[in-house]
C-alpha positions in Angstrom: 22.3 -39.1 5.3 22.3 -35.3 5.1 18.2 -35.6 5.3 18.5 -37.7 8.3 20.8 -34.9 9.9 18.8 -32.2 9.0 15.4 -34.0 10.1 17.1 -35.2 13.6 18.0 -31.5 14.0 14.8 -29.9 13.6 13.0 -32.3 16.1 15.6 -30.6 18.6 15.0 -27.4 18.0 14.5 -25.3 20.9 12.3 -22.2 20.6 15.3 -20.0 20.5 16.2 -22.0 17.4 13.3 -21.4 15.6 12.6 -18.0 16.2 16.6 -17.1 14.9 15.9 -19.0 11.5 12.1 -18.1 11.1 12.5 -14.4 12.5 15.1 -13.1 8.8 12.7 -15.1 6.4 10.0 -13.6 7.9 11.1 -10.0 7.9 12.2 -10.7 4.4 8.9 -12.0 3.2 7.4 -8.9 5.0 9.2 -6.8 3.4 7.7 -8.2 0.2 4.4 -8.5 1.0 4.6 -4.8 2.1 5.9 -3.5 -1.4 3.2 -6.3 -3.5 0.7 -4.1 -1.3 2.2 -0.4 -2.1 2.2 -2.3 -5.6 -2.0 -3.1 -5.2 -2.3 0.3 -4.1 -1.3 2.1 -7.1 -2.1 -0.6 -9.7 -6.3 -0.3 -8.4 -6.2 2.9 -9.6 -5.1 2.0 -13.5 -7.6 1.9 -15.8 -7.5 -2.2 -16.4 -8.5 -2.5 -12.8 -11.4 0.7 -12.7 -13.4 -0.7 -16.1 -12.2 -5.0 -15.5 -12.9 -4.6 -11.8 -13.2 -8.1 -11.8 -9.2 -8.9 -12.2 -9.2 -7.5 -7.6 -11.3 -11.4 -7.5 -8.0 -12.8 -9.2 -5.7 -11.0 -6.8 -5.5 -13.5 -4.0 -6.7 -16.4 -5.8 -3.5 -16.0 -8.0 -1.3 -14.9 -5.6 -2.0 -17.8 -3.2 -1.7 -20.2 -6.2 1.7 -19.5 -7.1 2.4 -20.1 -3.3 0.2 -23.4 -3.6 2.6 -24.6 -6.1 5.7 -23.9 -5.1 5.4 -24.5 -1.2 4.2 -27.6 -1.9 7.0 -28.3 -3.7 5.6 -30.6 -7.2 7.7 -31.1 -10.2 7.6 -28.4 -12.7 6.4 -30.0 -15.3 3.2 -31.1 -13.6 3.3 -27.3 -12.0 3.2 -25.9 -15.2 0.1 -27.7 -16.0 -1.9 -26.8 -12.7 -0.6 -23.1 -13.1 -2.3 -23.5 -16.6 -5.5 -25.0 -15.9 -6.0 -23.4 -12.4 -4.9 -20.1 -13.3 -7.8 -20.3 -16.3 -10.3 -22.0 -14.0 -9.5 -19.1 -11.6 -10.4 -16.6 -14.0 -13.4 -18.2 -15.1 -14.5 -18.4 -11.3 -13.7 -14.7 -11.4 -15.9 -13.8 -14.4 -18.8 -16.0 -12.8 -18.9 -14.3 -9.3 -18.4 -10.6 -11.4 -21.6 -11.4 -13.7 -23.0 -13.0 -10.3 -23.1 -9.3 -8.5 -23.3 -7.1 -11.6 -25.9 -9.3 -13.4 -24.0 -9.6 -16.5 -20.7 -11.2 -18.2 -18.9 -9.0 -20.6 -17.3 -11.7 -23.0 -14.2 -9.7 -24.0 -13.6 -9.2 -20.1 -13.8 -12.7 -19.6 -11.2 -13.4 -22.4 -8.7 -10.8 -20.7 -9.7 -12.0 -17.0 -8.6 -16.0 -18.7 -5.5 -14.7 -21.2 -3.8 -12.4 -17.9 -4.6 -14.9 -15.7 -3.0 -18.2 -17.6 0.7 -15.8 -18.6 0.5 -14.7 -15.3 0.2 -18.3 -13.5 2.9 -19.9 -15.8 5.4 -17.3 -16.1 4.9 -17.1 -12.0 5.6 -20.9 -11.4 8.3 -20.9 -13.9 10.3 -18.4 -12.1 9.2 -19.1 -8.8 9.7 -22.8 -9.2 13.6 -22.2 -10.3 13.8 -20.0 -7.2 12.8 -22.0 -4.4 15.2 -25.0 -6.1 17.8 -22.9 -4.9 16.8 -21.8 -2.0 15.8 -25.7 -0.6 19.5 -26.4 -2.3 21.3 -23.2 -0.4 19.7 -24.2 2.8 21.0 -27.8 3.4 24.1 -27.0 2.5 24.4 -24.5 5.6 22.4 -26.3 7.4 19.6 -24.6 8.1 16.0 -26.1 8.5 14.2 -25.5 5.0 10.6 -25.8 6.6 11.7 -22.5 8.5 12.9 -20.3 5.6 11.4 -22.1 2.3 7.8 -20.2 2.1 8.5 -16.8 3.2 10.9 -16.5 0.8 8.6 -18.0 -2.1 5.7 -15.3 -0.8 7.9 -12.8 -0.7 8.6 -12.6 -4.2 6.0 -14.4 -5.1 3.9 -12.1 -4.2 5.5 -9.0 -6.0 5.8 -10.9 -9.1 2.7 -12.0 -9.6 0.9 -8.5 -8.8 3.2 -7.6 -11.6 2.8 -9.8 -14.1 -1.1 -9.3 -14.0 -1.2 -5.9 -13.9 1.3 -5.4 -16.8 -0.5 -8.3 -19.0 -4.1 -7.2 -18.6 -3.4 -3.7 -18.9 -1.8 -5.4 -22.6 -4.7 -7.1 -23.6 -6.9 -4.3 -22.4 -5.0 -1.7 -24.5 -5.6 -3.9 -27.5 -9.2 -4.7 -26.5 -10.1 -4.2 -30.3 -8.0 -6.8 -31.4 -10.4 -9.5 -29.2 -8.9 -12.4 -31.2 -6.0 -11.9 -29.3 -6.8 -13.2 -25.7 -8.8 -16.1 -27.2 -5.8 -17.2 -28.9 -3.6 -17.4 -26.0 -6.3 -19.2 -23.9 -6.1 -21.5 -26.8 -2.2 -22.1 -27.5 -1.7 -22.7 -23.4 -4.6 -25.0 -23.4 -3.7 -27.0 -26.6 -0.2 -26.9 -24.5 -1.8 -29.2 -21.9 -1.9 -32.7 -23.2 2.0 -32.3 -24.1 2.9 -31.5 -21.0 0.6 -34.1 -18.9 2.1 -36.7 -21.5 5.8 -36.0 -20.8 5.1 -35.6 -16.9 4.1 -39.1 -16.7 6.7 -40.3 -18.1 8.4 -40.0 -14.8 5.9 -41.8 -12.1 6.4 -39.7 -9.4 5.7 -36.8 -11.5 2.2 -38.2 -12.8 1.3 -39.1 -9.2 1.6 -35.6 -7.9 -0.9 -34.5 -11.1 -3.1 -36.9 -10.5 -3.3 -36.2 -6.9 -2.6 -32.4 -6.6 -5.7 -30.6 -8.7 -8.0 -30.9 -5.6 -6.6 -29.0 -3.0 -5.8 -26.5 -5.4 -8.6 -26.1 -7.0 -10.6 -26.1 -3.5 -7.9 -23.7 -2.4 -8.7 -21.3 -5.5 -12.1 -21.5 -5.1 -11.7 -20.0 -1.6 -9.2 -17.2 -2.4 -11.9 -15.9 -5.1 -14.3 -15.4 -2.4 -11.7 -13.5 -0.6 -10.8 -11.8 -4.0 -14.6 -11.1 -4.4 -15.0 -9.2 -0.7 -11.9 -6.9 -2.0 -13.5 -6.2 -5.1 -16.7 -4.9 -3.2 -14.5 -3.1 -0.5 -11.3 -1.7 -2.5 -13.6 0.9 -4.1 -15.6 1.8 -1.1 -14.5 5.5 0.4 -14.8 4.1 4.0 -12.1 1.1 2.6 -9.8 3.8 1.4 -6.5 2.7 2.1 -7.2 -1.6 2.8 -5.3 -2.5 -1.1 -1.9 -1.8 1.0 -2.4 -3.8 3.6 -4.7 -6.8 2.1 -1.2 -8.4 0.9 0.5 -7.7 4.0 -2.3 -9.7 6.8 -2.6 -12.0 4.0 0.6 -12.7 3.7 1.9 -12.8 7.1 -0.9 -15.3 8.4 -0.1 -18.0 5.2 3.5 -18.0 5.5 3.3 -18.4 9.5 0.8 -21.6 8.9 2.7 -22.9 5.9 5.9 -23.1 8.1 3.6 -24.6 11.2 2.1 -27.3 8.5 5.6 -28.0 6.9 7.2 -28.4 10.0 4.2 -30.9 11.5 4.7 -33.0 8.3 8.1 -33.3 8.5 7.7 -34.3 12.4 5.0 -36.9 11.0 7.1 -38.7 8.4 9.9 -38.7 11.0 7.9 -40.5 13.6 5.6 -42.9 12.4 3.9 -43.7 8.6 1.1 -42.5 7.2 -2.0 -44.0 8.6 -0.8 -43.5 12.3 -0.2 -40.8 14.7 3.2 -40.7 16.0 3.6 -42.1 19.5 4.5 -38.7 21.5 1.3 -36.9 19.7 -1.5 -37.6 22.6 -4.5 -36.8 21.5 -6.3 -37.3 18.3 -8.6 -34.3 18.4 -6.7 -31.0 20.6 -8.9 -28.5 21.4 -7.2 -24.5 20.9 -5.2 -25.2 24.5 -3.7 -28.3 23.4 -2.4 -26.3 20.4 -0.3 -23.9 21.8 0.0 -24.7 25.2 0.6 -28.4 25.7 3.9 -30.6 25.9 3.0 -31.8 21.9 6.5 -31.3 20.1 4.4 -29.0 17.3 2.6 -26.8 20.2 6.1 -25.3 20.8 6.5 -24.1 17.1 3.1 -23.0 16.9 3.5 -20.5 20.3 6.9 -19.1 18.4 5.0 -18.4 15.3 2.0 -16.9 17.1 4.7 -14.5 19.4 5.7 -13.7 16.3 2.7 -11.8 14.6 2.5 -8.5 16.4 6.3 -7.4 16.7 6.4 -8.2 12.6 3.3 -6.8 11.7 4.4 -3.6 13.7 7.4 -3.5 11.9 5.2 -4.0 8.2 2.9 -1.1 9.5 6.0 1.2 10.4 7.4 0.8 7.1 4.4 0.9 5.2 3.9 4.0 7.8 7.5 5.1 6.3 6.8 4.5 2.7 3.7 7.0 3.0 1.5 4.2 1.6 -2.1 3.8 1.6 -4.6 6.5 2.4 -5.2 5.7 6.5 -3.7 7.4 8.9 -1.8 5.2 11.9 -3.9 5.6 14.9 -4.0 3.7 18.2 -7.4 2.5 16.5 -6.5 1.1 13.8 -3.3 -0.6 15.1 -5.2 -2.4 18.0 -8.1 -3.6 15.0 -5.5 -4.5 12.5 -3.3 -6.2 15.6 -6.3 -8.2 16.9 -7.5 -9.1 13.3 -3.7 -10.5 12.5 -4.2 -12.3 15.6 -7.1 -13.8 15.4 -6.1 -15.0 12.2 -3.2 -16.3 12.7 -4.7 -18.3 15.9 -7.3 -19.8 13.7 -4.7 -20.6 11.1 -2.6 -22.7 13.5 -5.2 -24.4 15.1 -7.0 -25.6 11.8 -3.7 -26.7 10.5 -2.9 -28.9 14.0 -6.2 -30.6 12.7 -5.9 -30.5 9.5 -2.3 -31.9 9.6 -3.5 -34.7 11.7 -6.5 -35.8 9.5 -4.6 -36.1 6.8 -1.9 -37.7 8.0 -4.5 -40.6 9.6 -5.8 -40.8 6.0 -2.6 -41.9 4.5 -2.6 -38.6 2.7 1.0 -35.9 2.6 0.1 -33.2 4.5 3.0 -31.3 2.8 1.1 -31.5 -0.9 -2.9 -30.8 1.0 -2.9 -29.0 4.0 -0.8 -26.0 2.8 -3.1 -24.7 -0.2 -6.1 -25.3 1.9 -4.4 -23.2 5.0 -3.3 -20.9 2.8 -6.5 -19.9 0.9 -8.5 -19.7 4.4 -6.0 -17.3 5.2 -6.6 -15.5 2.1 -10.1 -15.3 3.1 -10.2 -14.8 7.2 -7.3 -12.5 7.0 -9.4 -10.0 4.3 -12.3 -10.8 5.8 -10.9 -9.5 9.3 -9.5 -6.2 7.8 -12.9 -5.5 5.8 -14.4 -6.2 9.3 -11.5 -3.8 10.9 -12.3 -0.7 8.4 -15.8 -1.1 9.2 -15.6 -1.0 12.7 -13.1 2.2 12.5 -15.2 4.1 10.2 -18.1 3.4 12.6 -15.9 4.5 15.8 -15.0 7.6 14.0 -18.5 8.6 13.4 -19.9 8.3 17.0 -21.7 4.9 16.4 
């Protein structure tokens, strides 16, 4: 009944509505994503990241996987296997696209780049997992729409933790890089961990569904982030980059927790209206074009427009405090804001738009846009949002030169 309520109440949500419960989640989750960034800008200089330079490709592939995870909401147990196997599958990915550009693999790298990256994905979606149980828990008992709070809040410490945790393990295994037993070892005991855990998850069947349906969109979604991770790698080091680590978790950030809300939202408006298979009766079109997006009468163009308003007054507020923290190494010009405004932007617009599709398509297939859409959106975002700012660094270093 209290699902019913709360489902009923989101459908009437005026814009109002949802820019008073989005707007605190969102500043909170910016406020996050800005200290994981003054975090990325200090940790790039230690010595794990200068000689491993490898571990800046698993920066947004892991930190969009703990948000894959947990914004999709799946069971721990079967999290705790896809934190295990992606999070090593990531670092492999990472290892590959390293040797790919430097023309070799260095094996005791790629036993650090696999040991960091599996402690860091588990310990991540353990903790995370327990926190966004409480905060879907603390929401519906005030009432409050969890599609409009959940995922900021799960980025915004998500984000912080995970930057952590992989900094503080690799720079472990990389102070005991004589001992090379020891990452090998802890590939092997969470990877021997595996079959346990798949044969208690399906135990329950709602449990083995989601891991027999949720490795490919993660997976796909990793993939994706390490491309985004690999364009860092090649840019963070870069003198005419100087200063992009602090703000790489923020556009990042900002633009996946915006779409996540747009996609959660749409899939709760889906299962609401109609079953799997079929469009609801009030969506009109089957394939909307950018002004059917955001500026039709469709229920989910509304949301989309808030969330969109949304971007520059927050990300000015991200670059005033980062501006206030005295982070990074670029100074605040009328340049740079208008690049880094029109990249967010941009993003952001292609974010919401792909997710209007994406949502749909899914939802015709008979698939939950909820467990899909999200780590697809998200690792896209990943990817166009460092892509943008690479783009945006480029452009300002050329403006500043004359050219």
């Amino acid at each position: 009944m209290v699902e019913q309520r709360l489902r009923i109440l989101a459908h009437k949500e005026s814009s109002r509505k949802i820019c008073l419960q989005v707007m605190p989640s969102y500043l909170l989750a910016g406020l996050g994503m800005v200290t994981a960034g003054m975090l990325l800008d200090q940790v790039q200089h230690w010595e794990v990241f200068q000689e491993i330079s490898e571990v800046f490709i698993l920066v947004p592939a892991l930190v969009g996987l703990k948000g894959n995870l947990e914004m999709t909401l799946a069971s721990r147990l079967s999290t705790a296997v896809q934190a295990t196997v992606v999070g090593f599958l990531a670092a492999v990915v990472a290892a590959s696209l390293g040797g790919l550009t430097r023309g070799r693999v260095e094996l005791l790298h790629a036993a650090i780049l696999c040991a960091s990256s599996i402690i860091t994905t588990f310990i991540a979606a353990l903790s995370l997992g327990l926190v966004m149980v409480a905060v879907i828990i603390g929401s519906r008992r005030v009432g409050i729409n969890p599609d409009n709070i959940a995922t900021p809040i799960a980025a915004s410490l998500g984000d912080i933790i995970t930057l952590s945790l992989l900094a503080v393990v690799s720079t472990f295994f990389l102070c005991y890089r004589d001992r090379w037993y020891l990452p090998v070892a802890v590939c092997a005991f969470f990877l021997l961990l595996v079959p346990v855990w798949v044969l208690i998850a399906c135990q329950s069947p709602p449990i083995g569904e989601v891991l027999r349906s949720g490795w490919q969109p993660v997976i796909f979604a990793m993939s994706i982030s390490s491309i985004g991770g690999l364009i860092l790698d090649k840019t963070v080091s870069n003198p005419n980059f100087e200063g992009m680590a602090v703000f790489t978790p923020v556009i990042n950030g900002v633009g996946g927790n915006l779409v996540a809300i747009q996609a959660s939202r749409m899939s709760t408006y889906f299962h609401y209206w109609s079953l799997p298979g079929a469009l609801p009766f009030k969506i009109i079109t089957e394939c909307p074009g950018p002004y059917a997006t955001f500026c039709s009468s469709d229920p989910n163009s509304k949301s989309a427009r808030v969330l969109i308003i949304l971007v520059v007054p927050g990300q000015l507020v991200f670059l005033y405090m980062i501006h206030l923290l005295q982070a990074g190494h670029t100074a605040m010009t009328a340049v740079f804001i208008i690049c880094y405004l029109s990249s967010a932007l941009l993003q952001v617009a292609i974010l919401l738009h792909v997710a209007n599709l994406m949502v749909r398509w899914l939802w015709q297939r008979g698939l939950d846009p909820d467990n899909f859409s999200i780590p697809y959106l998200t690792a896209l975002g990943d990817l166009l949002g460092t892509g943008f700012l690479a783009l945006s660094f480029r452009l300002i270093q050329r403006i500043s030169v004359g050219i």
